[in-house]
Biopython code that builds the backbone (N, CA, C, O; Angstrom):
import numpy as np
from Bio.PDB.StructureBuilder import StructureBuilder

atoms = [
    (1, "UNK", "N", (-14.704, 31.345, -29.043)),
    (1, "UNK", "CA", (-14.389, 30.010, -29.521)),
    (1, "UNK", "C", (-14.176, 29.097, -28.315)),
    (1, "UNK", "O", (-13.368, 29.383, -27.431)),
    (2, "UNK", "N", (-14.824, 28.137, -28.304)),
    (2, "UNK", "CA", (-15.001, 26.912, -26.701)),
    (2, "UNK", "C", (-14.049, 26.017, -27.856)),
    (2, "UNK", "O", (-13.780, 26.008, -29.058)),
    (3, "UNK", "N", (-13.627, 24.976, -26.049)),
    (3, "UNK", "CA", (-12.569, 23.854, -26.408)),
    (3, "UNK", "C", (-13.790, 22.553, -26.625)),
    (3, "UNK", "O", (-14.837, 22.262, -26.047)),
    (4, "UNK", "N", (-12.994, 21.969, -27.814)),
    (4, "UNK", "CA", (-13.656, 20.557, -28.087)),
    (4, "UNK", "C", (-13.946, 19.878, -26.221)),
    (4, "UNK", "O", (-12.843, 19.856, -25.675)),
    (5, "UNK", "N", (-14.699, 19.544, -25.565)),
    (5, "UNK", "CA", (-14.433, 18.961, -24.580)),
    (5, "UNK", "C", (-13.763, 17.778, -24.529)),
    (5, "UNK", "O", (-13.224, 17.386, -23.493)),
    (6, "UNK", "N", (-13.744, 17.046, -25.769)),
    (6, "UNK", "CA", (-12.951, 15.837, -25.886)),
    (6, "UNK", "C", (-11.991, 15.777, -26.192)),
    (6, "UNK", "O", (-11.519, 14.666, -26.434)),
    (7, "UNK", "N", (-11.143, 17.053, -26.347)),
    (7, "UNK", "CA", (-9.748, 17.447, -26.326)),
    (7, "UNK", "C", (-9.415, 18.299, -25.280)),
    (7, "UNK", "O", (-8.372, 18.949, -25.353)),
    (8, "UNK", "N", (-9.943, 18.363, -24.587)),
    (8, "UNK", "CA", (-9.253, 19.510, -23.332)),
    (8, "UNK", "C", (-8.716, 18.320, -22.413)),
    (8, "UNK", "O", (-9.255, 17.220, -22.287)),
    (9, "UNK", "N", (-7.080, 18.938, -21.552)),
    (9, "UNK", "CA", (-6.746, 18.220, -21.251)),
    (9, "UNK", "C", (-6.878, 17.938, -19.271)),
    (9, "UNK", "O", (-6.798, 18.650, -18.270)),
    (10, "UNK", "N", (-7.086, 16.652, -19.539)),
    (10, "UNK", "CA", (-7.103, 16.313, -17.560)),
    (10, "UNK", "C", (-6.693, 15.644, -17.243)),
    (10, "UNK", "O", (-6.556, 14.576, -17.839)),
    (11, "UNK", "N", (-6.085, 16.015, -15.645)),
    (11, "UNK", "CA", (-5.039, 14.777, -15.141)),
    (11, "UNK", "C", (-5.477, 13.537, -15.520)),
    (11, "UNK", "O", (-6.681, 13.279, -15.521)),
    (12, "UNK", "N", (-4.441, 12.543, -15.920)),
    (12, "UNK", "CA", (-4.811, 11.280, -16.128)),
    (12, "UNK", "C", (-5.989, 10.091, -15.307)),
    (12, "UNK", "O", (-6.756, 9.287, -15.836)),
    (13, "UNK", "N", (-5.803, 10.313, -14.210)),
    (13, "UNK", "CA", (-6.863, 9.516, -13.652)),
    (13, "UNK", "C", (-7.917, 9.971, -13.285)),
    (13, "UNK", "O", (-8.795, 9.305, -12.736)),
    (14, "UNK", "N", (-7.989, 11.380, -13.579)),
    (14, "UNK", "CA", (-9.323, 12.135, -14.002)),
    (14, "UNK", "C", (-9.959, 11.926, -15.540)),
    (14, "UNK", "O", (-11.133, 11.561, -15.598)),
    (15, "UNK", "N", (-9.446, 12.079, -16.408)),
    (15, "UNK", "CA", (-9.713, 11.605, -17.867)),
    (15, "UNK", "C", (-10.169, 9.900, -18.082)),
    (15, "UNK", "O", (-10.827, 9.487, -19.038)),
    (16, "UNK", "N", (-9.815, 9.334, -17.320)),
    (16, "UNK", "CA", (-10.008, 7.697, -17.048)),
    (16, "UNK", "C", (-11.742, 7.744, -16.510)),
    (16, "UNK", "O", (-12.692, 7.222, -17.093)),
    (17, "UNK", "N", (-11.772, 8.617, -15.106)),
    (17, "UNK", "CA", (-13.057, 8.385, -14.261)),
    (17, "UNK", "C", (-13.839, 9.087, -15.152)),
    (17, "UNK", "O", (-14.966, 8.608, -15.282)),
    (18, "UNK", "N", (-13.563, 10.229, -15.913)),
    (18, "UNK", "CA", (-14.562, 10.859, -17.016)),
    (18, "UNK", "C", (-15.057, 9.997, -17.809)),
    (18, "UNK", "O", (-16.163, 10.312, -18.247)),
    (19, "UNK", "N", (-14.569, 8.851, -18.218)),
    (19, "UNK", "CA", (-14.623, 8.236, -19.465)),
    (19, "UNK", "C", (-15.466, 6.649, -18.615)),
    (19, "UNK", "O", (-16.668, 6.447, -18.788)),
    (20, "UNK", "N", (-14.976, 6.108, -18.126)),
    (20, "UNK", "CA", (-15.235, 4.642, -17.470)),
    (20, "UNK", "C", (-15.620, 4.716, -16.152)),
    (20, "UNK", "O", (-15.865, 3.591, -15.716)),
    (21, "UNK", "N", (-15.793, 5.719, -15.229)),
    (21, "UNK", "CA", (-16.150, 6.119, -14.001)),
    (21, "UNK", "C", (-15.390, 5.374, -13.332)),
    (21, "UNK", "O", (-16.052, 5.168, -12.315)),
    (22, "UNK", "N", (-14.204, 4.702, -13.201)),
    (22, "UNK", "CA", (-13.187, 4.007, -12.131)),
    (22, "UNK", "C", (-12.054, 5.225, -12.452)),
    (22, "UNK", "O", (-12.020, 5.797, -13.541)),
    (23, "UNK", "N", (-11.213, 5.504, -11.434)),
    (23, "UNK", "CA", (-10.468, 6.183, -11.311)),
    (23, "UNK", "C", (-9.028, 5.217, -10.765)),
    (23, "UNK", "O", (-8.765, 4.933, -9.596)),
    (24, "UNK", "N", (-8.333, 4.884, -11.852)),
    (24, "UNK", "CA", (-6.843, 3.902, -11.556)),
    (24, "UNK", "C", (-6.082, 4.660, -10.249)),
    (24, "UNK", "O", (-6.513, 5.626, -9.620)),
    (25, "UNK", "N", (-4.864, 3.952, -10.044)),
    (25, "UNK", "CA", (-4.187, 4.414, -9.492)),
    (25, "UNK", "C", (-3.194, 4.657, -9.764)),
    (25, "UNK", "O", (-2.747, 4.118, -10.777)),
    (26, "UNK", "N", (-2.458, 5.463, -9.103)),
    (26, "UNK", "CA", (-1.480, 6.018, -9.352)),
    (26, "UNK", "C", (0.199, 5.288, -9.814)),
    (26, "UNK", "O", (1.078, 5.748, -10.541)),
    (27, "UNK", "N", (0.126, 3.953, -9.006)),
    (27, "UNK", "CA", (0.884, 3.013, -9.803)),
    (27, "UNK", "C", (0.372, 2.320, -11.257)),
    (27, "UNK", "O", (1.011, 2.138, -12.293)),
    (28, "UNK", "N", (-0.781, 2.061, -10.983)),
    (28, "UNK", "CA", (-1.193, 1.743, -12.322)),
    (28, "UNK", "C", (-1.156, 2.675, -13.552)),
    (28, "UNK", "O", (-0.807, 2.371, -14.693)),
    (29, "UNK", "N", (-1.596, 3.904, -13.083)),
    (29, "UNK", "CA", (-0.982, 5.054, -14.396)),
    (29, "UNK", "C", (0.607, 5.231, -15.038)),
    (29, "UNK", "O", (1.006, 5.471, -16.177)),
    (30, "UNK", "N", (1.482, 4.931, -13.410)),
    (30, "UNK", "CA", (2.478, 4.943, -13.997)),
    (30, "UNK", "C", (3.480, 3.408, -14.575)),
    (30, "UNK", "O", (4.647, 3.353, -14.964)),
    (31, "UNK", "N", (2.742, 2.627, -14.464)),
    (31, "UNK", "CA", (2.804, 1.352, -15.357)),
    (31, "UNK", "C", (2.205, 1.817, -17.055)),
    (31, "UNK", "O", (2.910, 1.648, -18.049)),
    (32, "UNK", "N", (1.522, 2.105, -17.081)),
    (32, "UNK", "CA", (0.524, 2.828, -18.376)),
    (32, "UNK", "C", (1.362, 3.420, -19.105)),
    (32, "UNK", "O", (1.582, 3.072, -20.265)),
    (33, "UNK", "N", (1.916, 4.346, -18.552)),
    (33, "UNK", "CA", (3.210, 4.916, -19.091)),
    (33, "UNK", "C", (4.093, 5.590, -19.496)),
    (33, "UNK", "O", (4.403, 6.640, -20.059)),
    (34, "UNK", "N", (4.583, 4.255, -18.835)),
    (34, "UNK", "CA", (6.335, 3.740, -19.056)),
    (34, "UNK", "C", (6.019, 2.436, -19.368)),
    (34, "UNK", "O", (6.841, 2.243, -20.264)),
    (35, "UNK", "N", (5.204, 1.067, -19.225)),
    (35, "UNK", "CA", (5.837, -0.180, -19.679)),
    (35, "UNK", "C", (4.247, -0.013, -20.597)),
    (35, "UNK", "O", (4.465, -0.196, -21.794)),
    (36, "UNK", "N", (3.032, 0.228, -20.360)),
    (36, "UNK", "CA", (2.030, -0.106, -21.406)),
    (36, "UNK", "C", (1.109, -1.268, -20.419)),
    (36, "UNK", "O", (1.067, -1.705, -19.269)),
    (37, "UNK", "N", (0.285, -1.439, -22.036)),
    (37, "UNK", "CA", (-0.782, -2.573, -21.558)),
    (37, "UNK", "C", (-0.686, -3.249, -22.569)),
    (37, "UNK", "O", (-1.078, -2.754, -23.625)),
    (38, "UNK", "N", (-0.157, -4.535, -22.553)),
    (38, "UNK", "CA", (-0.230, -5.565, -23.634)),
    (38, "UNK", "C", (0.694, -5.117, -24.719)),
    (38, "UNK", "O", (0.729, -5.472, -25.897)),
    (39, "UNK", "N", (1.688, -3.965, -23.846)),
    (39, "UNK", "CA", (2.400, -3.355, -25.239)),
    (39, "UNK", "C", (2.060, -1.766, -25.725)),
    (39, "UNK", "O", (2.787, -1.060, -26.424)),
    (40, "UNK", "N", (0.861, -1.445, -25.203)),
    (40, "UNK", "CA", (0.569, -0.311, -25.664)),
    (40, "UNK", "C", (0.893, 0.395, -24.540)),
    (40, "UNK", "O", (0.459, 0.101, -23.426)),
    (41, "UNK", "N", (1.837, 1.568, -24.827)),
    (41, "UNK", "CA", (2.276, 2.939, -23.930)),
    (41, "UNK", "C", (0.899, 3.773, -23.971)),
    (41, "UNK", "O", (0.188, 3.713, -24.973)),
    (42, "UNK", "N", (0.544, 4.550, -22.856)),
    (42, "UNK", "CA", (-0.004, 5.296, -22.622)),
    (42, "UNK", "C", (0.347, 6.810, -23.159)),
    (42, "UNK", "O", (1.203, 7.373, -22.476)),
    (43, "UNK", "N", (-0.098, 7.456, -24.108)),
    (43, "UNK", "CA", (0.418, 8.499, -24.570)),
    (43, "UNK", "C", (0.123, 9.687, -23.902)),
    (43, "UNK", "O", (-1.108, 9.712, -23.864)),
    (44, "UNK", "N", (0.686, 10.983, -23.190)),
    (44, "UNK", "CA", (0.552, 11.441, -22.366)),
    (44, "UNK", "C", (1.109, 12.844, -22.040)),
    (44, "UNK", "O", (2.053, 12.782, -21.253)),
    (45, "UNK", "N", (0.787, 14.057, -22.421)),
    (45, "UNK", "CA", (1.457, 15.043, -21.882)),
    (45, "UNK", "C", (1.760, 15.251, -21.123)),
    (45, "UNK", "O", (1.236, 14.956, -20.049)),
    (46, "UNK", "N", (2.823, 15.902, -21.292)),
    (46, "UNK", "CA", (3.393, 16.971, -19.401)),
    (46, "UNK", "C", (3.282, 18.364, -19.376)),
    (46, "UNK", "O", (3.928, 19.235, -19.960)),
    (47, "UNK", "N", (2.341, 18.414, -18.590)),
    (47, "UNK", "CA", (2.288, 19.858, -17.942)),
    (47, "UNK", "C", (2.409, 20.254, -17.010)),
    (47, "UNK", "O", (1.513, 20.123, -16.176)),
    (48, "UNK", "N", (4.043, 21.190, -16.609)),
    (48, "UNK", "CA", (4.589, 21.337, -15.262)),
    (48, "UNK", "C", (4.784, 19.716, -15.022)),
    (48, "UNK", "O", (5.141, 19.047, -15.992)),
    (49, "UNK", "N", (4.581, 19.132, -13.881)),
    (49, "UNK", "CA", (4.753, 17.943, -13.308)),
    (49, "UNK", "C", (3.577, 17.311, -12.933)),
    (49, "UNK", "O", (3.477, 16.551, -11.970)),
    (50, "UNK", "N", (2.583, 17.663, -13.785)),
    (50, "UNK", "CA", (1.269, 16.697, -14.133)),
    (50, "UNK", "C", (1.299, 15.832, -15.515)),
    (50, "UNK", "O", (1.474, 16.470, -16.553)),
    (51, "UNK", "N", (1.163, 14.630, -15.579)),
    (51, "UNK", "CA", (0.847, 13.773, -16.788)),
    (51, "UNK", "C", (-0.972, 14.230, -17.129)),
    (51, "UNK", "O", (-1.990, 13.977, -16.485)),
    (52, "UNK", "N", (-0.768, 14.942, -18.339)),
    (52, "UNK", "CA", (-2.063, 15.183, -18.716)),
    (52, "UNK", "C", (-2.670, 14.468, -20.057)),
    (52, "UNK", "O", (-1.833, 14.299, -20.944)),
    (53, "UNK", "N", (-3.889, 14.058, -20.316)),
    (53, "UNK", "CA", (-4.530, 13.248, -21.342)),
    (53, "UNK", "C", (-5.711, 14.449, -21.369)),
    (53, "UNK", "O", (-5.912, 15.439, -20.667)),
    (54, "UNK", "N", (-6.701, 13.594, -23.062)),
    (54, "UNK", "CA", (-7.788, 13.920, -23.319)),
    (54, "UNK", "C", (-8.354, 13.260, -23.306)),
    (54, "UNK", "O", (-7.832, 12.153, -23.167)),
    (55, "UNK", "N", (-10.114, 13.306, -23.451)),
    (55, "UNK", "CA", (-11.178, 11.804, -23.086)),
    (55, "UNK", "C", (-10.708, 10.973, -24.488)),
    (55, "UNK", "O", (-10.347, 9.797, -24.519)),
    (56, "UNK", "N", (-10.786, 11.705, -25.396)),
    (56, "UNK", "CA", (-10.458, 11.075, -26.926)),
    (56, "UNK", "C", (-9.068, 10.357, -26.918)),
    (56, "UNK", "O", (-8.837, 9.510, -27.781)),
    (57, "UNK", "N", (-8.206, 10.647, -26.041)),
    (57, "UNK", "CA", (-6.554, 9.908, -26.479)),
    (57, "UNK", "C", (-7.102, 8.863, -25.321)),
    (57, "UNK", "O", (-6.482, 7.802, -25.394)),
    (58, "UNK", "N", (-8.083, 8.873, -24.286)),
    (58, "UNK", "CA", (-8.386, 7.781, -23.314)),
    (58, "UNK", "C", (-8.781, 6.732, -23.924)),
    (58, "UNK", "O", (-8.088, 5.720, -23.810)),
    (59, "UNK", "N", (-10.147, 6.689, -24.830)),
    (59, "UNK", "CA", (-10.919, 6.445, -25.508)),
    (59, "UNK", "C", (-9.815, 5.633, -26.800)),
    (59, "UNK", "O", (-9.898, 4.428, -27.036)),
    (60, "UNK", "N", (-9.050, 6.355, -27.357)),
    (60, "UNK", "CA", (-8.374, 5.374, -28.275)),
    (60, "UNK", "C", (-7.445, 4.483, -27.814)),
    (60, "UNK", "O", (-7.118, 3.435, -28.372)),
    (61, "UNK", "N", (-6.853, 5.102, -26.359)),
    (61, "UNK", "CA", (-5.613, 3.831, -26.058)),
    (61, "UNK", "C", (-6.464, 2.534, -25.647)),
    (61, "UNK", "O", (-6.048, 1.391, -25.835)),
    (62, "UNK", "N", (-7.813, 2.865, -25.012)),
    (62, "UNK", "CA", (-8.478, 1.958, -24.321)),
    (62, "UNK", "C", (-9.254, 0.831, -25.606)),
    (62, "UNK", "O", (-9.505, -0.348, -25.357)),
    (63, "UNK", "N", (-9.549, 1.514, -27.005)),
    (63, "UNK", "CA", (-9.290, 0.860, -27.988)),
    (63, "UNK", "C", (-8.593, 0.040, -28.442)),
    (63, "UNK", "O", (-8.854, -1.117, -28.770)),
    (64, "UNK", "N", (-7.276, 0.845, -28.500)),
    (64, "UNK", "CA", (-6.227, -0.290, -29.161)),
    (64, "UNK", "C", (-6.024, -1.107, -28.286)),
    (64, "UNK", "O", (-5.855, -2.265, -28.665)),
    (65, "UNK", "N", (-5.974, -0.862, -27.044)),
    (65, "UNK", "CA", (-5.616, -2.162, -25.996)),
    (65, "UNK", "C", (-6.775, -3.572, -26.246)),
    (65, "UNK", "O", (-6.514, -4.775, -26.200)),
    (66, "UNK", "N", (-7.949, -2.963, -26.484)),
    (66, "UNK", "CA", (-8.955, -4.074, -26.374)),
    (66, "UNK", "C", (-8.559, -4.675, -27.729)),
    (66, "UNK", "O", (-8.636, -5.898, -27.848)),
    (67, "UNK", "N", (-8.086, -3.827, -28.897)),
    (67, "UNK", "CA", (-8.164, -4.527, -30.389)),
    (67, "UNK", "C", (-6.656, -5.606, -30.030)),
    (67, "UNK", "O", (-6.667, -6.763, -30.452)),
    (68, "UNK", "N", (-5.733, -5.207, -29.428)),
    (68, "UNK", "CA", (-4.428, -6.143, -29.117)),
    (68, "UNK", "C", (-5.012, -7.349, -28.208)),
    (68, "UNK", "O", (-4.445, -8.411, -28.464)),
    (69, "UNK", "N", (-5.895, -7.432, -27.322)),
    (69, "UNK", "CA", (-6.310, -8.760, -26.131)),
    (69, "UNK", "C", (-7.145, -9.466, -26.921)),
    (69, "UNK", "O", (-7.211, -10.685, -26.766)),
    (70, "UNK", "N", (-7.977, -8.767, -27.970)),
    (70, "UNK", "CA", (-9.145, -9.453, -29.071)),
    (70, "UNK", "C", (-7.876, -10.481, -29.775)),
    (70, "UNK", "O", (-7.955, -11.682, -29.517)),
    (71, "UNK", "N", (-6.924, -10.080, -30.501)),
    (71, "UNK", "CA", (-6.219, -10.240, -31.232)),
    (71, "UNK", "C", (-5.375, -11.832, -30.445)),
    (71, "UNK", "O", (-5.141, -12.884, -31.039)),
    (72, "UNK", "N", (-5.073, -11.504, -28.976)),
    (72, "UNK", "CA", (-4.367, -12.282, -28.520)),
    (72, "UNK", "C", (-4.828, -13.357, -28.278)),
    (72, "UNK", "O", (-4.207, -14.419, -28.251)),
    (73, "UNK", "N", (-6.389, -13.123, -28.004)),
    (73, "UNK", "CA", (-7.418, -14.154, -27.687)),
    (73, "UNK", "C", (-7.526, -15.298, -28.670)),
    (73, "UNK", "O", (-7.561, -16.513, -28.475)),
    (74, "UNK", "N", (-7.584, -14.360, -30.125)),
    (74, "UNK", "CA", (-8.026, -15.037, -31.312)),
    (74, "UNK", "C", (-6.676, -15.868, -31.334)),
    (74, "UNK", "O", (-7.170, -16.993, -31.251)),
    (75, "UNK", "N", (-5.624, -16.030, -31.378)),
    (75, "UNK", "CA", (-4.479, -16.323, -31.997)),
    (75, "UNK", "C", (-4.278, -17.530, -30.676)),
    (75, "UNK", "O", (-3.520, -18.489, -30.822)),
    (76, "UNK", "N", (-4.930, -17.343, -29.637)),
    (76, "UNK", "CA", (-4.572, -18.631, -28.557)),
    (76, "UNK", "C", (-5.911, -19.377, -28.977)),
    (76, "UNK", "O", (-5.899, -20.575, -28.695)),
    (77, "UNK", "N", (-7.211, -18.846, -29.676)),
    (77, "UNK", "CA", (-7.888, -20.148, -29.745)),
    (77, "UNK", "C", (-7.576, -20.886, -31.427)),
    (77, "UNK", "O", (-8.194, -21.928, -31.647)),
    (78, "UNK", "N", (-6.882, -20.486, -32.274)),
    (78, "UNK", "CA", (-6.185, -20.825, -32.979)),
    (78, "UNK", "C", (-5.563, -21.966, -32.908)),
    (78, "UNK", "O", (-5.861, -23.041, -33.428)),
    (79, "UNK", "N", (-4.364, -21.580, -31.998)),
    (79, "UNK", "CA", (-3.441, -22.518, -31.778)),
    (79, "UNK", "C", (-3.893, -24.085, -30.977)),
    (79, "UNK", "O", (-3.303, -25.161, -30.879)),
    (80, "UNK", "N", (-5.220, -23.587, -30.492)),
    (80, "UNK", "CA", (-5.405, -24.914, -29.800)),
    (80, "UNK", "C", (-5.969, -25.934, -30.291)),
    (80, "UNK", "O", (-6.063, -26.967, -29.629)),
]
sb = StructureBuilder()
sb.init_structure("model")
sb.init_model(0)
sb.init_chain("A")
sb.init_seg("    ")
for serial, (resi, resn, name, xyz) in enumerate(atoms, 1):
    if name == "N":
        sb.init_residue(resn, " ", resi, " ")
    sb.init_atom(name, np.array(xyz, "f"), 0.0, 1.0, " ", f" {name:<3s}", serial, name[0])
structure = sb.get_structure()
């Protein structure tokens, strides 16, 4: 029995360069989280003293973040 590859888990800014080929940094991951993006926490296992992700939990935070800036966008051309 093989692992879904889109659930096996890799260091975080390895799971990022898998997915979008930029590899963040290491302050920026740990902004990700603990404070988020636009609000959204970075959801994130610990293993030992590695923060570990999957391409699929990459793939959805990087979702909801875009569906929250769509959202923010819409609501400032609204108001104007």
């Amino acid at each position: 029995m093989s692992i879904d590859p889109e659930l096996k888990l890799h260091p975080i800014a390895t799971a990022f360069e898998l997915v979008t080929g930029n590899r963040p940094s290491s302050p920026t991951v740990w902004r990700w989280k603990t404070v988020g993006c636009r609000g959204v926490k970075l959801p994130f296992t610990q293993v030992g003293g590695t923060a570990m992700l999957s391409i699929a939990d990459v793939r959805r935070w990087l979702g909801e973040v875009t569906t929250v800036a769509s959202q923010e966008k819409n609501q400032e051309a609204i108001a104007k």
